[in-house]
C-alpha positions, 0 to 999 in steps of 0.5 A, spaced: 531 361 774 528 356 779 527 359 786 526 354 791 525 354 799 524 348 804 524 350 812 529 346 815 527 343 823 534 343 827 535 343 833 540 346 839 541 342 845 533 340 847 531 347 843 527 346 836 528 351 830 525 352 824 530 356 819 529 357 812 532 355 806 533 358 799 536 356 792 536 358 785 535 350 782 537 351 776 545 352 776 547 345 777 554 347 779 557 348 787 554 355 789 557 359 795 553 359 801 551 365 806 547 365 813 542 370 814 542 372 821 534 375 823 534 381 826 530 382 833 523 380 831 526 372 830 526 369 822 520 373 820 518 375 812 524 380 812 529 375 813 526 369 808 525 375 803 532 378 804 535 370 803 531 370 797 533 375 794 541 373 795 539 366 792 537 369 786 543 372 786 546 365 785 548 365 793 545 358 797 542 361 803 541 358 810 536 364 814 537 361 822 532 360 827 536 364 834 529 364 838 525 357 837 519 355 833 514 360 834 517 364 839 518 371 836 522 377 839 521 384 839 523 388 833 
């Protein structure tokens, strides 16, 4: 297995977000994909972790940014 992750920039209206992006590399056929939705502490290591982990599970994951690029929430 090939674990790979990228940070994706995106934005929502004049907001900038930083979301997280995790596959395996090695399978070259179509995948399912998920979205991780963080919880209120913002995309901290638990959900890049939790994306992680599902990607190892064959899945494509998507962890969203709900907050901004470095604004955190409180948990």
């Amino acid at each position: 297995m090939t674990l790979t992750t990228q940070p994706i920039a995106y934005r929502d209206g004049d907001s900038a977000l930083s979301g997280f992006l995790a596959w395996d590399a090695t399978p070259t056929d179509r995948r399912p994909g998920m979205l991780v939705v963080h919880g209120g502490a913002g995309l901290d290591d638990h959900a890049r972790g939790r994306a992680c982990r599902l990607a190892a599970s064959g899945f494509v994951v998507f962890a969203c940014d709900m907050y901004g690029e470095g604004v955190a929430g409180n948990s």
